[in-house]
N, C-alpha and C positions, 0 to 999 in steps of 0.2 A: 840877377844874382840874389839867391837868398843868404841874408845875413843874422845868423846865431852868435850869442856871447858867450863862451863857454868858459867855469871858474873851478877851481880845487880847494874846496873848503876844507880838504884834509891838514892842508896851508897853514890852517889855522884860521878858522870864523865859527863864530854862531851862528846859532838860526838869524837873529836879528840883523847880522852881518848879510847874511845872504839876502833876507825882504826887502831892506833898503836896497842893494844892487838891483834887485830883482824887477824890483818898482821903477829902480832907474833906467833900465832895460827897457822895458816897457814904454815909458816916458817918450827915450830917445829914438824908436821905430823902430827897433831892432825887431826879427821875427822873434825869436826864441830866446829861453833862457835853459841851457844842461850845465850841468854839474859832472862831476867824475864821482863812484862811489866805491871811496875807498877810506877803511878806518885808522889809518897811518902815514902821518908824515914820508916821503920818500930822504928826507934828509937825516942829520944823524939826532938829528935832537927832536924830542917831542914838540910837537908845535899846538899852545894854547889857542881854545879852552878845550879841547880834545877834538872826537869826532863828531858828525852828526850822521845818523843816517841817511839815505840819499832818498830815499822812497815817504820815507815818515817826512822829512823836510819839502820834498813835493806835493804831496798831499794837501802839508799848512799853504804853500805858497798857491795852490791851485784853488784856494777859496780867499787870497788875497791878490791875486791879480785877475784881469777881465782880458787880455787880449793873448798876451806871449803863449808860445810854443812852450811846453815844458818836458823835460827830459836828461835820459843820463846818458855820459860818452865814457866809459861803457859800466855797465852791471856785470860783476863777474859770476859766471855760473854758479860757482864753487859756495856762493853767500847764500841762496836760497832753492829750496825744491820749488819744482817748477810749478807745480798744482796751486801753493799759496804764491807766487809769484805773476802764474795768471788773473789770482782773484785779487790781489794788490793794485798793480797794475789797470787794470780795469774798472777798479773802484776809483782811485786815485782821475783815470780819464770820464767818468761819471762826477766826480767834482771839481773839474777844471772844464765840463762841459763840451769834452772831447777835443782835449788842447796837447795833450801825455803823447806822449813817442820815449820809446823803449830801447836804449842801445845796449847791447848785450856782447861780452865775448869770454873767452874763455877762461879771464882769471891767470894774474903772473906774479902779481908781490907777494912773495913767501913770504915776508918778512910781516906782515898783518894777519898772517891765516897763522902762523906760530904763535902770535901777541895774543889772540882772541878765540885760539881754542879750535880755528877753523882746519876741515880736513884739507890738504894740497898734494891730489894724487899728483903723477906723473904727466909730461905732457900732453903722451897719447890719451889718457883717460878723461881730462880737461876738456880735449876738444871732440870726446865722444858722448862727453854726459853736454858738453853745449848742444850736441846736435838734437838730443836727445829733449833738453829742455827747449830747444827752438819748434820741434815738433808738436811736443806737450803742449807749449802755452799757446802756439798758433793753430792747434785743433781744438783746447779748450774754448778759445772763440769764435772759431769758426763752426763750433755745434750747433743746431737750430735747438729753441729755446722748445720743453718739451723730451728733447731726445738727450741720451749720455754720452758719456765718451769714453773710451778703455783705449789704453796703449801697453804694451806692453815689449820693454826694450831689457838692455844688458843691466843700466844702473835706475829706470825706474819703473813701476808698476801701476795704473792705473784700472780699478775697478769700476764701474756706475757711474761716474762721477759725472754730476750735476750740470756740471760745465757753465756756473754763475757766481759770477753776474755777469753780465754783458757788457762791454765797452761801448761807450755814445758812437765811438766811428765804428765802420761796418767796411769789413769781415773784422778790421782789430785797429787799433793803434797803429802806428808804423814801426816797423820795428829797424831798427839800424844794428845793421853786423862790421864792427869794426877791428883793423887789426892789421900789425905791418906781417902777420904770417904767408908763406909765399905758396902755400895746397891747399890747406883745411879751410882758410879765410877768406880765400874767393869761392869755394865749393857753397859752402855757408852762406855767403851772401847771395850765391844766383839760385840758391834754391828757395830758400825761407827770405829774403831783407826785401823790405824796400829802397834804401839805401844802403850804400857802403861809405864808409869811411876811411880815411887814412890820414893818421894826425902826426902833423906836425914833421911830414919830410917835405924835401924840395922839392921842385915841381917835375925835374925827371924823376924822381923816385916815386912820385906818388901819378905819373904816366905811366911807368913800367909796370905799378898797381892793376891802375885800370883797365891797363891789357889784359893783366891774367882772369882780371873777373869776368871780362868779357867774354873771355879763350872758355872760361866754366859755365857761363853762359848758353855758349854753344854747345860744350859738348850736355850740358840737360836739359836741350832744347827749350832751355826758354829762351830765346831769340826767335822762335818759330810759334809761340804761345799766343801772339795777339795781347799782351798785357801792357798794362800801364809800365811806362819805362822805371828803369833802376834807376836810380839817385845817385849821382856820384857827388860826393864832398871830400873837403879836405878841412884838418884842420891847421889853426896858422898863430903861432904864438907872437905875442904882439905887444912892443914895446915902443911907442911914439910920442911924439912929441912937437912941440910949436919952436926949438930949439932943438940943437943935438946934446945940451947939454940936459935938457928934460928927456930926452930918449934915451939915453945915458943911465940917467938917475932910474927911469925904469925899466929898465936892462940888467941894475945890477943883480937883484934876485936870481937872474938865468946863470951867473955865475957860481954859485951854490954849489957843491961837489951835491949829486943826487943820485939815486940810484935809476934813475928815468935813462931810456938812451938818448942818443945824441940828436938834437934837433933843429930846427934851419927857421930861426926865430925872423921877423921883421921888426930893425930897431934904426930908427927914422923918423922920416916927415912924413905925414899924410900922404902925400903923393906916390911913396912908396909903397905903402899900402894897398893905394888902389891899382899899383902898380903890378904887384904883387898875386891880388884879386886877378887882374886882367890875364895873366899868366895860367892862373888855375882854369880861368871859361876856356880856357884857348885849346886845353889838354880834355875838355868834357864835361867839366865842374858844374855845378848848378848853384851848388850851396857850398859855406865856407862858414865852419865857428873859428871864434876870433877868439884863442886864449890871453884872459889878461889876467898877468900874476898876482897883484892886489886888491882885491876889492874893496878896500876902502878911499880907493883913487877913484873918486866919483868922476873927479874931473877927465881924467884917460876916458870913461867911459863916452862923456861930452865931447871931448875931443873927436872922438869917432863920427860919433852921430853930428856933427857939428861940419864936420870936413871930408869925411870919406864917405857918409853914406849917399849924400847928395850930386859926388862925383859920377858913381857908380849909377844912381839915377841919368844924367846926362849923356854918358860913355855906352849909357846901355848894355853896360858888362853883364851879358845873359847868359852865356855859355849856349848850350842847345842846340838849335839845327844851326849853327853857326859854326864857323874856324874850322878842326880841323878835322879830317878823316874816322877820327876815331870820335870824335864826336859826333858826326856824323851816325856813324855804327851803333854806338850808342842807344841814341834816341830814337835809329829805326827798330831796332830788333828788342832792346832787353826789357827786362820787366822794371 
């Protein structure tokens, strides 16, 4: 099982807030370090020292770490055109030495796109201009260097373009399509993702998931492509502790009234955890970000790396051609 830490600096952190976690990450063998990129609090009150950008704060952290995964859970379309989104992107995995993966969906907090000026069309247009920018920026790197690239769709236009600079990994980055929508969001990930995501429901809800991506899979024949399989992850908010009274204590934040939907936290012992973990391999999982609501709780972090990642080492918790039927399916057929 691959193990990502995924944080919301929208929460409230600085940059400096994030490199210490980020290093800590690293430290404690986690694969990855994603962030959410979003410029507002989901709570009622502004949460200091403001926002940071999710891309610009990747960037610094991709020439101050040496090993983690770096990436966002998710980028929402609505924030950038896809043409400097490609070249960002791909700059950014040029300086982290081809370390960047790219989760992208289609944009839902009104309440930051009113604050900062940003357009928030309609649903359907949301998940017509994703499709559109998932086309753009996975045929801007899949140009051969030398040749151009033109698209031309309903919301954007491309002429000659360049199609540079190049991403260190080849044909691109990975790109991760995340998202509890139950059409557009599995359409999406079996055409364009390497992985899919589904954050923070319970393990039948994010099975019932995996079906439908799979069910899109098939019907656009990539199950019949010969590609490298689909990624399936979950993510898992996570509040634990050495005590239930320290599980507790980091629990409380999930209490929050927010405007997030409702979600199916782990608030426990370690064991639960890998518990937890071993739930998602069984349903097809590979990989699992661990949201943890503070990050100035170096220690939460240790705790992890200290007690759950060495379990999962032992247990073998792989997911893959293991457990069950639909896992099975999975790993034969999708990309």
């Amino acid at each position: 099982m691959r193990v990502s830490v995924f944080i919301e600096p929208h929460r409230g952190a600085g940059y400096d807030d994030q490199l210490r976690f980020a290093r800590a990450v690293e430290a404690g063998g986690f694969e990855g370090f994603f962030r959410a990129d979003h410029y507002q609090s989901m709570e009622a009150d502004p949460a200091l020292p403001g926002p940071t950008d999710a891309w610009l704060t990747l960037a610094a952290l991709a020439r101050e770490t040496s090993r983690i995964r770096l990436g966002t859970l998710v980028s929402a379309a609505t924030f950038r055109l896809p043409g400097p989104l490609a070249i960002m992107v791909a700059q950014v995995d040029q300086m982290s030495g081809g370390r960047v993966e790219l989760g992208i969906g289609a944009g839902w907090y009104e309440r930051e796109h009113t604050s900062y000026g940003i357009p928030f069309p309609r649903v359907e247009e949301r998940f017509d201009r994703l499709a559109e920018q998932l086309e753009v920026v996975t045929g801007l790197w899949r140009t051969p260097v030398g040749a151009t690239y033109d698209f031309t769709g309903r919301h954007y236009r491309l002429v000659d373009a360049p199609a540079l600079p190049k991403p260190v990994q080849q044909p691109g980055p990975p790109v991760i399509v995340g998202g509890r929508g139950p059409k557009r969001t599995p359409e999406l990930a079996a055409r364009f993702a390497d992985e899919f995501n589904l954050p923070f429901k319970s393990v039948a809800q994010t099975a019932a998931a995996y079906e439908r991506v799979i069910e899109a899979c098939d019907v656009h024949g990539r199950t019949r492509s010969g590609r490298a399989p689909l990624v399936l992850s979950a993510g898992i908010v996570v509040a634990i502790g050495r005590t239930d009274a320290e599980a507790r204590r980091r629990a409380a934040p999930l209490l929050v009234k927010s405007a997030l939907p409702p979600e199916d936290p782990v608030v426990g012992s370690p064991d639960q955890l890998v518990e937890r973990i071993g739930e998602f391999a069984a349903i097809g999982a590979t990989r699992v970000h661990l949201r943890l609501v503070d990050i100035a709780d170096l220690d939460h972090l240790e705790l992890i790396a200290a007690e759950v990642l060495p379990q999962l080492d032992r247990r073998e918790v792989t997911g893959g051609h293991g457990g069950s039927a639909l896992t099975r399916k999975v790993m034969v057929g999708a990309r």
